[in-house]
C-alpha positions, 0 to 999 in steps of 0.5 A: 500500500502506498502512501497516496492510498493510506491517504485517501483511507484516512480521509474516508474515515474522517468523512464517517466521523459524525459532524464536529467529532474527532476519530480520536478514542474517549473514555466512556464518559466521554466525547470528542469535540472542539476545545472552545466548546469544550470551554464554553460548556464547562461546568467544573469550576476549572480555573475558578476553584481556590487550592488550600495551598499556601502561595509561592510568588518568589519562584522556583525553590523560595518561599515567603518568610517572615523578616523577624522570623528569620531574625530571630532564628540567627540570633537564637543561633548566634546565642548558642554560639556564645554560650557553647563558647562560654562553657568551653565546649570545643564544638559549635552548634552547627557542628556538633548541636547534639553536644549542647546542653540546653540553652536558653534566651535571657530575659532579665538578671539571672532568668531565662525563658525556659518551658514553662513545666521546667519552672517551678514558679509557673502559672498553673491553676486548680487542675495542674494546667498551664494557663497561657494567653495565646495572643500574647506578645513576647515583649510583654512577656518578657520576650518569652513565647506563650509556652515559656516561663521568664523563670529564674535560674534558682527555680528551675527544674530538670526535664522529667522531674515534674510530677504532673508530666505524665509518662507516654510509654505506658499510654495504651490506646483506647480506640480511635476518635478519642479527643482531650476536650480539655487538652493537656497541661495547657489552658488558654485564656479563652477560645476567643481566637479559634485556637486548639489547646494542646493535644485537644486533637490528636490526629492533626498531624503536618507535613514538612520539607526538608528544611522544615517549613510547613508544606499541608496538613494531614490526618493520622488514621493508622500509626503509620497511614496518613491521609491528605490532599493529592493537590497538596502532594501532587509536585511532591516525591517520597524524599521531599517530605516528612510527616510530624506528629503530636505538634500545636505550636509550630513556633515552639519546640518546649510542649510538654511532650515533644512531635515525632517526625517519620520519613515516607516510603510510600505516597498514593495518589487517586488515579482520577485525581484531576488537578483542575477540578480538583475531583478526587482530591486525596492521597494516601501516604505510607510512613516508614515506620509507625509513629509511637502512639501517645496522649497527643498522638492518636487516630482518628476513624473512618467513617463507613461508605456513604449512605442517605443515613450517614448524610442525614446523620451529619447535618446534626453531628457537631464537626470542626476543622483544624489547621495551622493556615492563615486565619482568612484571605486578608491575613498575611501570615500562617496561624501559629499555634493549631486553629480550632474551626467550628463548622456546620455541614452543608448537604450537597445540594444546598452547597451547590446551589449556593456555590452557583452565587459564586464565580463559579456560575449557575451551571456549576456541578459539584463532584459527588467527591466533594463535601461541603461544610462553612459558610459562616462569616469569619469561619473557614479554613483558608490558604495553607490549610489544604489536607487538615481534616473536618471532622465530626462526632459520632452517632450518640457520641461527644467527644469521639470524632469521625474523619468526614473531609479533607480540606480541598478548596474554597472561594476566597475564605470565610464569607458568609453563604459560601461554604468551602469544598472537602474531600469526601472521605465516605465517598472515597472510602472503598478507594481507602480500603484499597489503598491500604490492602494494597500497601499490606496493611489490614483493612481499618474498621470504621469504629 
């Protein structure tokens, strides 16, 4: 057969193609036609939909970061210099940072800003706990953060020497769900600011690079599973990423009980994941080994496959989201201590209709993938927030929670009558159960 002939048989084929199609194979959901129509009929917020992902405008490799930040890291740094060089050790702390002993930042003759269950003068009402004001401001605290004491040296104690630190080794796990509604060892001085206290959430976990800035949230749900949004992971390999657990104050270093850190062997994204629409927006990542599980680091459950039931269910349940992002779309910098959202659930055609108020149009279509919750003015999880959880109480429960949402994407951020979009974990459920089997795990039971 000659060129001239495998020319005429294509051109026959076109001819039989129907009228503004391609010969081209689709997918069986789908139909060959031309991109401006394409564009035109879209129905999928594509383009429209705002990522819970932290904003990068310094380009490839930078990152934005706090002036006063930076500041005082180098001068923290430059502290331990000196005071290595003051007691004579040989070894500078970029050298050798395991060799020094605990250093501490003046503030006043002979005090220092030391955790505040290191002091044996710290504030610590009726139960035992600390009292902190989370919005304090370190010149008012002597430059102290709102974990430390400016405690004098003669008052200091030895870590491990207080009684009211309790010993993680021998915390046995009751079952998954389980909050501290109290927390533990710390009491803000109200919830006026959506702050979480310490502990109060134990599943809450982040994810951070390799030179441990904040990159997402995620949710523990096995103590070595962890699930998150595929957007927030989706430029992101096994070895740029760590996962740290049992973290509040991601300023701070000085809880009471310290996060772990773990390295990811594995990172499973939905196959259907479009980072468009953001349809089927969730990742599954396998750690290298299981975080030690302790009074601030515990699973959470899963719900069951969804069903009209479990809807009905939800729109009653009490469901909170947490985070470390920005407060909402005007602030300019992250929360620092993990924030604490209350958030009703919105059914899936309520949220549609309101999302069609939106940019997004009156043809939009929300994904069955997608749950929605918010909608509350001065409510809402924003930017940097992308992979936290929503979640809510179980069935006759109070204090024991179910992952429902994994933080996805929004229009702008805690308006009134607009509610942000979740990851429909019960939807996605069966993906889960996949997921898990096939990384050698058993399957997790609900609850």
């Amino acid at each position: 057969m000659n060129v001239e002939q495998v020319l005429l048989i294509s051109l026959a084929l076109v001819s039989l193609a129907p009228a503004g199609h391609s010969i081209r194979t689709c997918g069986s959901h789908q139909v060959c036609v031309s991109k401006q129509r394409c564009d035109e009929t879209d129905d999928s917020g594509k383009g429209k939909l705002v990522k819970r992902i932290l904003d990068n405008s310094c380009g490839l490799g930078l990152e934005c970061c706090d002036k006063e930040q930076l500041e005082n890291y180098d001068a923290y740094q430059a502290e331990v210099e000196n005071r290595n060089r003051r007691r004579g050790n040989p070894w500078s702390s970029s050298d050798n940072p395991l060799s020094a002993a605990p250093v501490y930042k003046s503030c006043g003759v002979r005090r220092e800003c030391v955790p505040r269950h290191l002091c044996t003068t710290g504030v610590v009402n009726e139960d035992g706990r600390y009292i902190i004001k989370p919005r304090i401001n370190e010149d008012s605290n002597f430059g102290c953060r709102i974990v430390e004491e400016c405690c004098p040296l003669d008052d200091q104690i030895e870590e491990g020497r207080n009684p009211i630190q309790r010993n993680v080794k021998d915390f046995l796990l009751k079952g998954c769900g389980y909050s501290n509604p109290k927390g533990l060892y710390y009491q803000l001085d109200g919830y006026n600011n959506g702050e979480s206290v310490f502990a109060e959430f134990p599943w809450t976990v982040a994810f951070m690079d390799m030179e441990g800035n904040y990159v997402c949230g995620g949710t523990l749900i096995h103590p070595q599973l962890v699930l998150t949004s595929a957007h927030n992971v989706f430029n992101q390999t096994e070895d740029s990423l760590l996962v740290r657990a049992g973290d509040w104050d991601l300023n701070s270093q000085t809880e009471l009980h310290p996060y772990q850190m773990r390295a990811i062997s594995e990172i499973h994204r939905h196959e259907n994941f479009n980072n468009l629409t953001l349809y089927n927006d969730i990742a599954l990542v396998v750690l290298e080994r299981p975080f030690q599980v302790a009074p601030h680091i515990q699973p959470i459950c899963l719900p069951p496959p969804e069903t009209p039931r479990m809807e009905a269910e939800l729109r009653s349940a009490h469901c909170l989201a947490t985070g470390w992002g920005h407060r909402n779309s005007t602030s300019r910098t992250m929360e620092n201590l993990l924030k604490r959202i209350e958030l009703p659930a919105v059914d899936h055609e309520s949220c549609q209709s309101l999302l069609r108020r939106t940019v997004l149009g009156r043809r939009y279509r929300l994904h069955p993938s997608f749950i929605c919750a918010g909608g509350v003015k001065g409510k809402d999880t924003c930017m940097g927030d992308g992979g936290s959880p929503l979640f809510c109480t179980l069935p006759g429960q109070k204090d024991r929670y179910q992952l429902v949402g994994i933080v996805s994407w929004g229009i702008e951020c805690a308006e009134e009558d607009v509610p942000a979009a979740y990851t429909n974990v019960a939807y996605l459920r069966s993906w889960i159960d996949e997921q898990v089997t096939r990384s050698g795990f058993p399957l997790i039971e609900g609850f």
